[in-house]
Backbone as CSV, one residue per row, in Angstrom:
resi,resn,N_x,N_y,N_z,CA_x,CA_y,CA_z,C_x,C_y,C_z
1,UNK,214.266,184.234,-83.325,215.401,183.364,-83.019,215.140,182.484,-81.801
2,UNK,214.194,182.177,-81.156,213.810,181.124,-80.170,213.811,179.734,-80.516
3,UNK,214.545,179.182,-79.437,214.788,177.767,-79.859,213.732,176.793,-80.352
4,UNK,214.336,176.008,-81.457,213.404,174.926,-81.682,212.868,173.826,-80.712
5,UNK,211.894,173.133,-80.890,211.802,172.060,-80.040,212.455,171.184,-79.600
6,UNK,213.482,170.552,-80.749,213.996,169.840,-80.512,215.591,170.456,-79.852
7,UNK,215.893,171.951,-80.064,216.744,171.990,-79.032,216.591,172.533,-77.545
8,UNK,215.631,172.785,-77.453,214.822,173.013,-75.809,214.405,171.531,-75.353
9,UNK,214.365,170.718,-75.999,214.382,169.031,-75.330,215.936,168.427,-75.192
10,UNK,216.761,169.096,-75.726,217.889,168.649,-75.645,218.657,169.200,-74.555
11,UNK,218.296,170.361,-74.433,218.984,171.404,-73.155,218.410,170.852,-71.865
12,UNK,216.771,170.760,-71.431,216.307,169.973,-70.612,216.810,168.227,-70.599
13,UNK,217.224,167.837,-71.053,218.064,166.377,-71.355,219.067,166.380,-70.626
14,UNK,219.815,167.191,-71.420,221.469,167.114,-71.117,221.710,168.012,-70.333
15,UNK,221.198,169.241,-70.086,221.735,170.267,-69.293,222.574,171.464,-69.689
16,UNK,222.409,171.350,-70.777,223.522,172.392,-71.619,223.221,172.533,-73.689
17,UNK,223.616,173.573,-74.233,223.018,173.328,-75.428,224.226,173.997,-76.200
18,UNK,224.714,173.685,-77.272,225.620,174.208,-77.761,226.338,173.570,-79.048
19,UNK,226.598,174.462,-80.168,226.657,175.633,-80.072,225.836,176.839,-81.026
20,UNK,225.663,178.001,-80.256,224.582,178.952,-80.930,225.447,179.742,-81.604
21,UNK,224.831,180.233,-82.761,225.491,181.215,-83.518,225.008,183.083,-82.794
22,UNK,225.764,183.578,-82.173,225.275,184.972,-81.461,225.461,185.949,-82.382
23,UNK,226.971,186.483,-82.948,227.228,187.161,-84.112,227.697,187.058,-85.040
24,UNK,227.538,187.689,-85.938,228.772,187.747,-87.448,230.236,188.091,-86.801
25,UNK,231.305,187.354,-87.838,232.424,187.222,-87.906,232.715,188.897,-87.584
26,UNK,232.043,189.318,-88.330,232.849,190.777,-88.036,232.610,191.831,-86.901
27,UNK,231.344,191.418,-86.177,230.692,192.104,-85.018,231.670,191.169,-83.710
28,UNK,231.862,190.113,-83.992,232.526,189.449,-82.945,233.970,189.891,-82.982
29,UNK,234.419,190.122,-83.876,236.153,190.896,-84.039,235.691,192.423,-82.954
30,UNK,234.843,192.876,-83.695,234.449,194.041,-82.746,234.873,194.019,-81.187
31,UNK,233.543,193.037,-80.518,233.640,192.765,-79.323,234.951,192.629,-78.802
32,UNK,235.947,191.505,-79.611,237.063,191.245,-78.978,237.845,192.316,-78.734
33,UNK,238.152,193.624,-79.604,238.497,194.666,-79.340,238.044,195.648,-78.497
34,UNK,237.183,195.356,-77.884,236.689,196.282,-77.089,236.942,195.423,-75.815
35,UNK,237.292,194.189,-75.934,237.917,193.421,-74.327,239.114,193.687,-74.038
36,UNK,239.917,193.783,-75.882,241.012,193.878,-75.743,242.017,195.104,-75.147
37,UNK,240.978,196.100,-75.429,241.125,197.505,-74.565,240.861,197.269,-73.110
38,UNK,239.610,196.183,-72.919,239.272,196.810,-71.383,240.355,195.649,-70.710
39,UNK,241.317,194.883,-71.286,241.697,193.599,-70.723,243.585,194.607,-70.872
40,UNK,243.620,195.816,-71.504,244.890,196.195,-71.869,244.972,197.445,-70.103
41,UNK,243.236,197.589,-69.896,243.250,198.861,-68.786,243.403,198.510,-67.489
42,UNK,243.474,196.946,-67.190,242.880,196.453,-66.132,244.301,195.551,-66.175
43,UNK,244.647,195.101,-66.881,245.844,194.055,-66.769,245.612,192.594,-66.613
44,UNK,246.383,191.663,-66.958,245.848,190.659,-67.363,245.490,189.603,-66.318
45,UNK,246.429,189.812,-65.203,245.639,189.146,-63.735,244.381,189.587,-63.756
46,UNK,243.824,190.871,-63.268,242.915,191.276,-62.425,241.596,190.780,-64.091
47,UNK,241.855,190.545,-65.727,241.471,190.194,-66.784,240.887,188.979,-66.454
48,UNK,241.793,188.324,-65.827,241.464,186.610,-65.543,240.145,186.059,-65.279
49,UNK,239.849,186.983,-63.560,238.568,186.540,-62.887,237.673,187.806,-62.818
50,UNK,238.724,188.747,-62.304,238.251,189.895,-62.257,237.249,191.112,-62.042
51,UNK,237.078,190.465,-63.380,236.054,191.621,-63.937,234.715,190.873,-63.864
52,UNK,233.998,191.535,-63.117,232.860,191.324,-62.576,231.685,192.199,-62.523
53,UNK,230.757,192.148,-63.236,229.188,193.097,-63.440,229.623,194.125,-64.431
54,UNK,230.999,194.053,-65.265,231.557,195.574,-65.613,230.273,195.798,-66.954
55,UNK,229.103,194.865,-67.298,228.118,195.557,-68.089,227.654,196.846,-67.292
56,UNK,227.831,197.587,-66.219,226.955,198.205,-65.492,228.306,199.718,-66.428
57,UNK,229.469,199.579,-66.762,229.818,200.569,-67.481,230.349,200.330,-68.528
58,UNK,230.316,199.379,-69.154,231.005,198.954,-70.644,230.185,198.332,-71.681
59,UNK,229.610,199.645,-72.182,228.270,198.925,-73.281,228.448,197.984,-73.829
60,UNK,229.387,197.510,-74.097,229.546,196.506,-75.263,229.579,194.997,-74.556
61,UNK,229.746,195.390,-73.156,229.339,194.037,-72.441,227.563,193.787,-72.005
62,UNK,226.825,195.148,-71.902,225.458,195.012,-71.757,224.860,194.925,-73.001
63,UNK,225.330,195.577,-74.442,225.095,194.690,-75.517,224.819,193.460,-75.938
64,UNK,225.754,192.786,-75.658,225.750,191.482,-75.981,224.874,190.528,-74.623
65,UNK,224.738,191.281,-73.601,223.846,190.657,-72.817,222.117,190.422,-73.440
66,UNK,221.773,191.771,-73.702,220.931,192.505,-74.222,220.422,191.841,-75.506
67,UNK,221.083,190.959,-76.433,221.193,191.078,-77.861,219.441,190.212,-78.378
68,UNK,218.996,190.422,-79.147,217.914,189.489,-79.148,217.999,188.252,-79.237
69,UNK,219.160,187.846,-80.188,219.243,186.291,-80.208,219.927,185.708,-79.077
70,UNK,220.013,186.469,-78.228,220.422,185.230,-76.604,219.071,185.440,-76.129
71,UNK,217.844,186.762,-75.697,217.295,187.067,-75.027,216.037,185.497,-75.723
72,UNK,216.142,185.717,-76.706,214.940,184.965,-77.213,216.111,183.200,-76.902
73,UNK,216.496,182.864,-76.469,217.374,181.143,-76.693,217.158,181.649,-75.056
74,UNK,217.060,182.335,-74.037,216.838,182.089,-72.762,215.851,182.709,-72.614
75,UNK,214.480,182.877,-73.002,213.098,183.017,-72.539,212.615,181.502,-73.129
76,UNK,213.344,180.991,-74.446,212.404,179.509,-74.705,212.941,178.486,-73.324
77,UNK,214.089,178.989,-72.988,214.163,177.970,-71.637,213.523,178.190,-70.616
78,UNK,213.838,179.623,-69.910,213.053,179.923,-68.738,211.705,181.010,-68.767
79,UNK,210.836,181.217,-69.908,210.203,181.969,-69.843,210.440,183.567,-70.229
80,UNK,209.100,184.173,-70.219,209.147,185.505,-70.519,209.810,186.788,-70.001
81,UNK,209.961,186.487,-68.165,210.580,187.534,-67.479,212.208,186.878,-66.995
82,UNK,212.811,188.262,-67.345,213.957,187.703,-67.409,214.907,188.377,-66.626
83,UNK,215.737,188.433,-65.878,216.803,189.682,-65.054,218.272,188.682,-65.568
84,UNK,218.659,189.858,-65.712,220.480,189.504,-65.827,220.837,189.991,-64.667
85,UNK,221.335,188.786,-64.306,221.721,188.342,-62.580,223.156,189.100,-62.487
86,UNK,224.183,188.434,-63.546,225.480,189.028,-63.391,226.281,188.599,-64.766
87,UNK,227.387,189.413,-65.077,228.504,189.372,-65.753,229.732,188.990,-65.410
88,UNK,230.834,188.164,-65.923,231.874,187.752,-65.282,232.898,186.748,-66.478
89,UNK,233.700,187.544,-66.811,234.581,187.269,-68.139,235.542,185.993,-67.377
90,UNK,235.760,185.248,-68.029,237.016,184.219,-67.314,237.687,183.589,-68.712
91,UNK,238.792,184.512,-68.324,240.311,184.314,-69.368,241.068,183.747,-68.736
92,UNK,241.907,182.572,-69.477,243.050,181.515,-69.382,243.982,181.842,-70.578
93,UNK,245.132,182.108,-69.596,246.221,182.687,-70.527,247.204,181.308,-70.908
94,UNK,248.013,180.936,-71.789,248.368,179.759,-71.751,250.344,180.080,-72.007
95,UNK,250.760,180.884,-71.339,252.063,181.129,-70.780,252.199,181.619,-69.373
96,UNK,253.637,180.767,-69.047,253.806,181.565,-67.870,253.036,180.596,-66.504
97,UNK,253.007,181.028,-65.438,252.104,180.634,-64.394,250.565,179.975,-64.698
98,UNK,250.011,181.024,-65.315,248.720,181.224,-65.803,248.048,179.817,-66.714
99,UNK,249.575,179.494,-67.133,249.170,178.594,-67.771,248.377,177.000,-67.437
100,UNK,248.890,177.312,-65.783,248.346,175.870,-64.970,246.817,176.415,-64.025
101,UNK,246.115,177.648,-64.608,245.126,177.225,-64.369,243.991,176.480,-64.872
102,UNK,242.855,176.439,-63.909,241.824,175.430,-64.723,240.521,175.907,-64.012
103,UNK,239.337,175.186,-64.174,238.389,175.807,-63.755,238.085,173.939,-63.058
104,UNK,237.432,173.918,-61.668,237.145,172.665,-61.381,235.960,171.828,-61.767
105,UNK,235.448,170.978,-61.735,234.049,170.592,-61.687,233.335,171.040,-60.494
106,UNK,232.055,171.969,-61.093,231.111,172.188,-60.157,229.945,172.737,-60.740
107,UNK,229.015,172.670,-60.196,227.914,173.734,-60.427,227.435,175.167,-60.242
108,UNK,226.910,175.521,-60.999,227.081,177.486,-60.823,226.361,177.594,-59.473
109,UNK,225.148,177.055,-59.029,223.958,177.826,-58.221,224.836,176.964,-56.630
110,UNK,225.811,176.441,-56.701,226.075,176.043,-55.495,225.978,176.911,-54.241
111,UNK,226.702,177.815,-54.879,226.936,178.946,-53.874,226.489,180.407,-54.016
112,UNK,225.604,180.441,-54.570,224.952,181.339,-55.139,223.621,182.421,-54.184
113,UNK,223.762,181.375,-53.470,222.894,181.977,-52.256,221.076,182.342,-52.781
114,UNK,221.104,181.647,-53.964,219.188,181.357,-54.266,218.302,181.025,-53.803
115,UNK,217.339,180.985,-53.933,215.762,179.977,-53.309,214.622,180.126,-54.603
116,UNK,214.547,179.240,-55.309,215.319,177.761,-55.799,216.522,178.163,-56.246
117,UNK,217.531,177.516,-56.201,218.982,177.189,-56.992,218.473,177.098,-58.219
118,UNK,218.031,178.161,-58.826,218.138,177.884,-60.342,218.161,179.069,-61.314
119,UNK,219.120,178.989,-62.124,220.035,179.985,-63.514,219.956,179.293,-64.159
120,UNK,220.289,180.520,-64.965,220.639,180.094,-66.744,221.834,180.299,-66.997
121,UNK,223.182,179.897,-67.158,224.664,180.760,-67.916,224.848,180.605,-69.523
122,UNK,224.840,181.863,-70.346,225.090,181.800,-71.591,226.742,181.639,-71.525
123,UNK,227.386,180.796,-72.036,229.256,181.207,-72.274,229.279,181.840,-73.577
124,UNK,229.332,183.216,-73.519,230.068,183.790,-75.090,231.350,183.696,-75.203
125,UNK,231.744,183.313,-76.630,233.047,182.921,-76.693,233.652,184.266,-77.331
126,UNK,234.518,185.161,-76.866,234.742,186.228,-77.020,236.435,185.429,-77.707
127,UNK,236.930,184.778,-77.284,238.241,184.118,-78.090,237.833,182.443,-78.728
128,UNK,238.394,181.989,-79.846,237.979,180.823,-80.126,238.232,179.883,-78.302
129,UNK,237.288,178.554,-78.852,237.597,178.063,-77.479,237.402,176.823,-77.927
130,UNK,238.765,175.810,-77.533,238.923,174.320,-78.145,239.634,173.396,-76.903
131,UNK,239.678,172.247,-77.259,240.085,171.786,-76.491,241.717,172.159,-75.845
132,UNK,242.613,172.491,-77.190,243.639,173.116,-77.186,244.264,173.802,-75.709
133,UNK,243.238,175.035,-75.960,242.961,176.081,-75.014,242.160,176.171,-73.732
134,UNK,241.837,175.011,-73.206,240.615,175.009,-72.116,239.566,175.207,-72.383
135,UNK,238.636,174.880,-73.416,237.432,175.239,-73.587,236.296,174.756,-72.124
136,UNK,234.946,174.828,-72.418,234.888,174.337,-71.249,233.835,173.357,-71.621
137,UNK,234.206,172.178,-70.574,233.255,170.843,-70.582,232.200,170.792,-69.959
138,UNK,231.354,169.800,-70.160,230.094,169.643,-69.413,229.926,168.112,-69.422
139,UNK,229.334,167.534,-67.960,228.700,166.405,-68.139,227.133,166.058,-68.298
140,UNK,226.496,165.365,-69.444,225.453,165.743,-69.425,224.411,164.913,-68.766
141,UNK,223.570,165.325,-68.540,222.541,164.735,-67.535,222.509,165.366,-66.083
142,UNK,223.605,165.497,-65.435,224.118,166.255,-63.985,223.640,167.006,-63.756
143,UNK,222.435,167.796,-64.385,221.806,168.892,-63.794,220.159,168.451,-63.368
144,UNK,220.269,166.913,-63.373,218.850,166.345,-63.375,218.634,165.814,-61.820
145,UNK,219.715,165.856,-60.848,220.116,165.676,-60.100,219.980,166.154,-58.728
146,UNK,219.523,167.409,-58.952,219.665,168.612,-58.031,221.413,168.800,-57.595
147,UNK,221.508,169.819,-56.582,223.324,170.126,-56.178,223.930,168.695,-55.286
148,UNK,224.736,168.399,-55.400,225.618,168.200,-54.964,226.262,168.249,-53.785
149,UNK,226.962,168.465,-52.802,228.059,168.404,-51.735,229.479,168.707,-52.924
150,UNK,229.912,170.088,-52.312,231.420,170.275,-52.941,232.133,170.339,-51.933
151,UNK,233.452,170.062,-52.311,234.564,170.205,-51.562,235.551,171.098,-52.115
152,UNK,236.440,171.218,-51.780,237.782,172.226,-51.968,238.861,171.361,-53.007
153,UNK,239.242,171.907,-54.017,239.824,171.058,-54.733,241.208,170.972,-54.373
154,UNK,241.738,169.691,-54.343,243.279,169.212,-53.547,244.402,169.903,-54.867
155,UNK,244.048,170.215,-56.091,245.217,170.768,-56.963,244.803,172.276,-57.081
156,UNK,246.078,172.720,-56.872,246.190,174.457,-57.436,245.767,175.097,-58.306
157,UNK,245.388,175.885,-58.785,245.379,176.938,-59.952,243.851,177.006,-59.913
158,UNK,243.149,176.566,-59.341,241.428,176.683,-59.351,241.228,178.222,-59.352
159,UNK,240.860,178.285,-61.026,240.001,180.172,-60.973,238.678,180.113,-59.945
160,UNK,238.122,179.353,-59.518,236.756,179.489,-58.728,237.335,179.984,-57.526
161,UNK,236.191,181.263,-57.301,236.238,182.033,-56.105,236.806,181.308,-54.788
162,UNK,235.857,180.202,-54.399,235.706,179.745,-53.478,236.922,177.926,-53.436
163,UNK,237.573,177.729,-54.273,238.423,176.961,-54.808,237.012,175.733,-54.693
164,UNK,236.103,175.665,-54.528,235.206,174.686,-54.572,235.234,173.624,-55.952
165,UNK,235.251,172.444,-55.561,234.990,171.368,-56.814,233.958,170.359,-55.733
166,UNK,233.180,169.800,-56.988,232.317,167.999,-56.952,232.924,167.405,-57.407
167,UNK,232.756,166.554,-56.558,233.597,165.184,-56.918,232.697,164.429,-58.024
168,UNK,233.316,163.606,-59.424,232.310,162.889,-59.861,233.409,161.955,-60.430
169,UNK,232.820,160.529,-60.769,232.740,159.592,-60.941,234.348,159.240,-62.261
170,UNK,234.705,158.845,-62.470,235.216,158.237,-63.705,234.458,157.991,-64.804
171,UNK,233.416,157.294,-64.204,232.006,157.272,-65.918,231.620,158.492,-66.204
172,UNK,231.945,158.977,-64.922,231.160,160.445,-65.557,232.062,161.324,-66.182
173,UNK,232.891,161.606,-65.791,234.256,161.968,-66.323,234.224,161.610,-67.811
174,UNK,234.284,160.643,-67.938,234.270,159.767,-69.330,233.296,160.092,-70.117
175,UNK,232.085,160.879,-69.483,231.145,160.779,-70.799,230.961,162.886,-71.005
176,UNK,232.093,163.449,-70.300,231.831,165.088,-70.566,232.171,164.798,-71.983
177,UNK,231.453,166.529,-72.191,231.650,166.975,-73.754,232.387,167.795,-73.693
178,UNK,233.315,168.161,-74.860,234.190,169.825,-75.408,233.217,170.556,-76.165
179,UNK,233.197,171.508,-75.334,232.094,172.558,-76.114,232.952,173.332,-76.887
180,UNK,233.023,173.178,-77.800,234.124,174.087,-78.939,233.108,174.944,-79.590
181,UNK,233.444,175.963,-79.479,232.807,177.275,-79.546,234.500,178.465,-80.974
182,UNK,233.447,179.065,-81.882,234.368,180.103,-82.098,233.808,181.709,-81.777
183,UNK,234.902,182.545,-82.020,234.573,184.049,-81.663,232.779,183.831,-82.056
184,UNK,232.236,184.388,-81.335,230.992,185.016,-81.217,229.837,184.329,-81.615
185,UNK,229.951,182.864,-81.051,229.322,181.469,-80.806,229.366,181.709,-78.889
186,UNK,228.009,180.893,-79.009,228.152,180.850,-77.144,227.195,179.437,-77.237
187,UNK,227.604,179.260,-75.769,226.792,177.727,-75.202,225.958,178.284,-74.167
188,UNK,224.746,177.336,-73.853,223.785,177.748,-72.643,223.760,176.714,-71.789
189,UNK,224.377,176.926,-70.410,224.152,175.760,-69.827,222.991,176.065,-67.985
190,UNK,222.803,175.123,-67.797,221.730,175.188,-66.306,222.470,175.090,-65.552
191,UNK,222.312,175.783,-64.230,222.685,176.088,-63.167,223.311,174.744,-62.301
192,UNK,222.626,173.666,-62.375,223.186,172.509,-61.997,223.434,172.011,-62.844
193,UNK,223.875,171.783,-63.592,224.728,171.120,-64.908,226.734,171.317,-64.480
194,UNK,226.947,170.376,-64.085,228.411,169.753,-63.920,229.234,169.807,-64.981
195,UNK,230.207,171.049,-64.414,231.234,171.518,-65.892,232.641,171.968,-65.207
196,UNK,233.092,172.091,-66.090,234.792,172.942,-65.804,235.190,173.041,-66.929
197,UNK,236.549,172.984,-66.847,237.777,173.105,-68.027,238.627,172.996,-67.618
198,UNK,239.672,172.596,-68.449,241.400,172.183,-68.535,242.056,173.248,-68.622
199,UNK,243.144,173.195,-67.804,244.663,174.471,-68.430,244.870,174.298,-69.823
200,UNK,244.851,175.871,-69.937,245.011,176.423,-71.690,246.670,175.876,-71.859
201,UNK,246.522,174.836,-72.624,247.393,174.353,-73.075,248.274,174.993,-74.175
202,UNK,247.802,176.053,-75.193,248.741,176.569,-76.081,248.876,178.082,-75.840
203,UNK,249.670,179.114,-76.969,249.881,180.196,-76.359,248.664,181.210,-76.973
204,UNK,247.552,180.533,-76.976,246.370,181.463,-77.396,245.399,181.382,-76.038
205,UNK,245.363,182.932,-75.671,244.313,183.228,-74.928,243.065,183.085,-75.152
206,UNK,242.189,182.069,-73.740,241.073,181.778,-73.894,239.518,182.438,-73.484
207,UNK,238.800,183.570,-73.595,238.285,184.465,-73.191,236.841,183.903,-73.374
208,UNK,236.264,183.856,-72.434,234.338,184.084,-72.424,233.927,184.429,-71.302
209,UNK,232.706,185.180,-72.143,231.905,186.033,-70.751,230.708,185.023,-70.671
210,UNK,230.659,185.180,-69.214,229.669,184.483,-68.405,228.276,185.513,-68.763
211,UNK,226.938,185.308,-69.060,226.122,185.977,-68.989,224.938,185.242,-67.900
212,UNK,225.226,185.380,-66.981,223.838,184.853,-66.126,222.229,185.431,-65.876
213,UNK,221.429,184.477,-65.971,220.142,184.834,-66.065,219.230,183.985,-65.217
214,UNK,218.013,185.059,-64.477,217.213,184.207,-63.342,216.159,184.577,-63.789
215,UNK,214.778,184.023,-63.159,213.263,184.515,-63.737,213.065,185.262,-62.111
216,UNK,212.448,186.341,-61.972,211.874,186.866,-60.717,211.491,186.316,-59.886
217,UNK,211.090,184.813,-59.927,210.406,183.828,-59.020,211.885,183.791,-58.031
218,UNK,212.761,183.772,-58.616,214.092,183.487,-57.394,214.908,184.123,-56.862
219,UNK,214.636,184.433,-55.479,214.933,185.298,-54.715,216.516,184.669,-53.783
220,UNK,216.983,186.058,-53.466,218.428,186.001,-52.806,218.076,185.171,-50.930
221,UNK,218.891,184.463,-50.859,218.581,183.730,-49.428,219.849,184.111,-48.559
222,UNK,221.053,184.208,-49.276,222.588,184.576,-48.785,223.216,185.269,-49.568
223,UNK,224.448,185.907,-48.810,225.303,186.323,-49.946,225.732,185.679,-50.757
224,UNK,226.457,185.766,-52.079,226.982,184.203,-52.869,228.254,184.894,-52.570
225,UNK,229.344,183.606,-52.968,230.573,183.176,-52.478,231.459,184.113,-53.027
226,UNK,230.995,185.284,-54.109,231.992,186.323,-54.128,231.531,187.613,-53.335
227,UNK,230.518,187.440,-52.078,230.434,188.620,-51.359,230.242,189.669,-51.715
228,UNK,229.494,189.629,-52.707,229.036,190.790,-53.653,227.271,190.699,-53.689
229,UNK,226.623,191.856,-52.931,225.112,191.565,-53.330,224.797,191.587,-54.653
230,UNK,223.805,191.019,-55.407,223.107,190.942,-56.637,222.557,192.116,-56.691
231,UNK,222.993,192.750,-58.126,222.141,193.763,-58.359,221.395,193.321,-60.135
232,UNK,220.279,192.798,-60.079,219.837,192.085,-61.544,219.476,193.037,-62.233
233,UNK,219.084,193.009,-63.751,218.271,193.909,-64.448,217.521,193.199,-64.907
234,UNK,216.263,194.039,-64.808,215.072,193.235,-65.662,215.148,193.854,-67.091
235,UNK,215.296,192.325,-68.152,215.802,192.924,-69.271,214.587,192.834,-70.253
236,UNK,212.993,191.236,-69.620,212.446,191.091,-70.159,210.878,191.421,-69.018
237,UNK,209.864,191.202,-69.897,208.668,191.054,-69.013,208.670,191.780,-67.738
238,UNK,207.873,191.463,-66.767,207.730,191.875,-66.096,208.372,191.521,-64.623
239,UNK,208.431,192.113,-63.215,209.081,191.806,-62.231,207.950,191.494,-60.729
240,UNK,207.203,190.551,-60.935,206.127,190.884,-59.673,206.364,190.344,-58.835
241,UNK,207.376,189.961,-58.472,207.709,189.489,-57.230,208.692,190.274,-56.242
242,UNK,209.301,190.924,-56.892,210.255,192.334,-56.174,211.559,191.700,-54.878
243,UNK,211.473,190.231,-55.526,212.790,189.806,-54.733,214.258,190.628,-54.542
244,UNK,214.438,191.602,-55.494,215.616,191.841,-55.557,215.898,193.081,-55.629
245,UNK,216.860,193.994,-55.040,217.153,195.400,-55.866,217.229,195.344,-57.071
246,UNK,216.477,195.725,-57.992,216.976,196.120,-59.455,218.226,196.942,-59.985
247,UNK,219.025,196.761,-60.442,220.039,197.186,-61.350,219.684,198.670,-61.729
């Protein structure tokens, strides 16, 4: 299941690739039930941002980290050795308060505290995800760029840790994509690749897990902006550089 050529020239292009087929209709009903338990134990605030690394006790989230057809669509990007950096579900509920959040424009490795700034994020779509609902956008090319300068975003409801947004352009604005994704479809996007999403506009909850991925060459320089040290797993190849506690 490793990407073709022509979509590993497209991901290096644009910065993002989408969309991949991860599971069958009926393995992805699965998954959702097994969020839907861990999203019934935890409650639906702490559901939102929350839940963070919980692959380290909820198989079914190191499963799908694990699965071959992501492992092989992120070794044709970054190579053979591979660590899963972190896990991190982000649900938009579309009643109520909840309903005016959004995710801002920014880049993942901003604050990430790397040397080089550079990831991989798979988005699994654990709930359909449309424009409807906040799916999430990307502008493409923006990761060709290197980072940015962010600022603090002037409107409310920002799920990002750090309320951090980039500022970009109107053209640029103008030329994002809707990554419309269904249950157990995911997108791959690069670490500097310029994205967000809109408030879930209807009353269907919008759910995907973040799967992040680094090659051993990139080592921790700071804490990142949720104050949580990295604990990676090496899921592929080998680790010879020993930047990191292992998982």
């Amino acid at each position: 299941m490793h990407l073709t050529p022509e979509q590993i020239g497209a991901y290096h292009r644009d910065g993002f690739l989408s969309p991949l087929s991860v599971l069958s209709e009926a393995a992805a009903d699965a998954v959702r039930l097994q969020f839907d338990a861990l999203e019934a134990e935890v409650g639906q605030e702490r559901a939102g941002i929350g839940l963070v690394d919980r692959h380290f006790d909820q198989p079914f989230i190191f499963e799908l980290a694990t699965l071959t057809t992501v492992l092989d669509a992120v070794e044709s990007l970054i190579g053979p050795d591979i660590l899963l950096l972190a896990t991190h579900f982000f649900c938009k509920y579309g009643e109520g308060n909840a309903a005016e959040k959004f995710v801002a424009w920014h880049q993942d490795v901003t604050y990430w505290g790397l040397e080089p700034p550079q990831a991989l994020t798979v988005w699994y779509a654990v709930d359909g995800s449309d424009r409807e609902n906040g799916c999430m956008r990307v502008i493409p090319g923006t990761h060709s760029a290197g980072i940015r300068e962010h600022a603090k975003a002037e409107k409310g409801g920002n799920l990002l840790s750090i309320n951090q947004e980039v500022p970009v352009t109107p053209e640029e604005e103008a030329r994002a994509v809707d990554l419309i994704l269904r249950p157990g479809e995911a997108s791959i996007h690069d670490g500097a690749a310029i994205h967000g999403s809109l408030p879930n506009c209807s009353t269907r909850r919008r759910c995907g897990l973040t799967l992040r991925y680094v090659t051993p060459s990139v080592r921790p320089v700071a804490m990142s902006s949720m104050k949580r040290p990295w604990r990676p797993v090496l899921l592929r190849g080998v680790d010879a550089e020993g930047n990191f506690k292992l998982g």
